[in-house]
C-alpha positions as CSV (number, residue, x, y, z in Angstrom):
1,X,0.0,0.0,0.0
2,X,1.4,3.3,-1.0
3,X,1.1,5.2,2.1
4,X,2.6,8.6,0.8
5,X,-0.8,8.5,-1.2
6,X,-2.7,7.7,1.3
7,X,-1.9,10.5,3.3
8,X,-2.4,13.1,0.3
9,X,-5.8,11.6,0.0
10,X,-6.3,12.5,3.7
11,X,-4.9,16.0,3.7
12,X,-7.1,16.6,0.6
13,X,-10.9,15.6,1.8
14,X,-9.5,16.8,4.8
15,X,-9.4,20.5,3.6
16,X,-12.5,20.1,1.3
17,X,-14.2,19.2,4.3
18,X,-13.2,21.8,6.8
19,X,-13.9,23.8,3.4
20,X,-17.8,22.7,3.2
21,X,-18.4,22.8,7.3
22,X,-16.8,26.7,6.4
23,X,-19.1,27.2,4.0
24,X,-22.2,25.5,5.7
25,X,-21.3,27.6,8.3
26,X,-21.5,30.9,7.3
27,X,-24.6,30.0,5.1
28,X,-26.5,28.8,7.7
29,X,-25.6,31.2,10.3
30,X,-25.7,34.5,7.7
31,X,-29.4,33.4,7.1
32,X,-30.1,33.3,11.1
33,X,-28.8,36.4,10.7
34,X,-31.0,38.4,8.4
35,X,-33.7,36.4,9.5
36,X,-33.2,38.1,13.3
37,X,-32.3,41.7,11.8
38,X,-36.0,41.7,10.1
39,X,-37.7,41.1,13.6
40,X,-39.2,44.4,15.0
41,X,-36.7,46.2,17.4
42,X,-33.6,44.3,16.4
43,X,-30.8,46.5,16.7
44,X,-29.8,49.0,13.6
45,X,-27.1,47.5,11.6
46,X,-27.2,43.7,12.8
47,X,-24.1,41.4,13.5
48,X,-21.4,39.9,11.3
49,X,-21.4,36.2,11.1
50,X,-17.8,36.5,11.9
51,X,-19.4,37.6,15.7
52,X,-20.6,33.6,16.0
53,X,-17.3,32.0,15.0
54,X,-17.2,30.2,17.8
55,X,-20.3,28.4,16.4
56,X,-18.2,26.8,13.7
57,X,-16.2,24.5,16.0
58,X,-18.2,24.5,19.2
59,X,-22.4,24.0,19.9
60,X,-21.9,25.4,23.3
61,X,-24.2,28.1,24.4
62,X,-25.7,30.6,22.2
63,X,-25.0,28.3,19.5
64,X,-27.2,25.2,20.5
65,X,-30.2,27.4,21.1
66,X,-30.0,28.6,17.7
67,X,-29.3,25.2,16.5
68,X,-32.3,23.7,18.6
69,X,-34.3,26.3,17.5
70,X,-33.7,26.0,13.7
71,X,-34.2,22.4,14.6
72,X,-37.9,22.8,16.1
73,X,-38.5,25.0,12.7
74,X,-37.7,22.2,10.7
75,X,-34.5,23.6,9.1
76,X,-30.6,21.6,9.4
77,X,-28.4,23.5,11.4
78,X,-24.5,23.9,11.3
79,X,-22.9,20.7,13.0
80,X,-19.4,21.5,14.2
81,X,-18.7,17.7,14.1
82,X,-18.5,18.2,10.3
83,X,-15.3,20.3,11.3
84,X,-13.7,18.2,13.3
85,X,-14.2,15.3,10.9
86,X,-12.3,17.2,8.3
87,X,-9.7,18.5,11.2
88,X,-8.7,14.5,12.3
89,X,-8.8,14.0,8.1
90,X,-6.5,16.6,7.7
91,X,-3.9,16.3,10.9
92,X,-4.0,12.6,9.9
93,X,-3.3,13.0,6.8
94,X,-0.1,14.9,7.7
95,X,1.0,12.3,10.4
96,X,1.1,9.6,7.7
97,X,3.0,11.9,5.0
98,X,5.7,12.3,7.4
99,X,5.9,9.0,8.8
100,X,5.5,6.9,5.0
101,X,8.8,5.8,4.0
102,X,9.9,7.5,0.4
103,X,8.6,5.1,-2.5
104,X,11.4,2.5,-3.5
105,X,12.0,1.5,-0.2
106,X,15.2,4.0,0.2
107,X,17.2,2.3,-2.8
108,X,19.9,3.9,-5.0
């Protein structure tokens, strides 16, 4: 088994999935957004996305009640999981680059 490959192959869906969960991410949580900047009295000019980052690697406070919330209205949140998936892909992915012997088996 070619492990050098291997590894690429886990570095690479490794970033395309930290790269989705990013993008799933701020689409979900830009939508919250608008959604609480229409409701009567919300504050004038809203919050950035980039205030809930901790949303995209944690469901800890604020971010499980939206999250339970969006649930209850039927809609998918954001699961942070989907990071770490990606993030044990990725660091992997790395570990076994560095530690595969070079192809050849070291011969001249």
């Amino acid at each position: 088994m070619d492990f050098k490959r291997l590894g690429t192959f886990l570095i690479i869906g490794g970033v395309a999935v930290i790269a989705a969960a990013f993008a799933w991410w701020m689409a979900f949580y830009s939508a919250i957004l608008r959604e609480l900047a229409r409701a009567p009295g919300a504050p004038a000019g809203g919050s950035s996305v980039f205030d809930l980052f901790s949303c995209f690697y944690s469901s800890r406070d604020v971010c499980g009640f939206i999250a339970g919330f969006a649930r209850m209205l039927g809609r998918t949140p954001y699961e942070p999981a989907v990071l770490w998936v990606g993030l044990v892909g990725l660091v992997a992915g790395i570990a076994i680059r560095f530690a595969a012997k070079p192809a050849g088996g070291g011969r001249a």
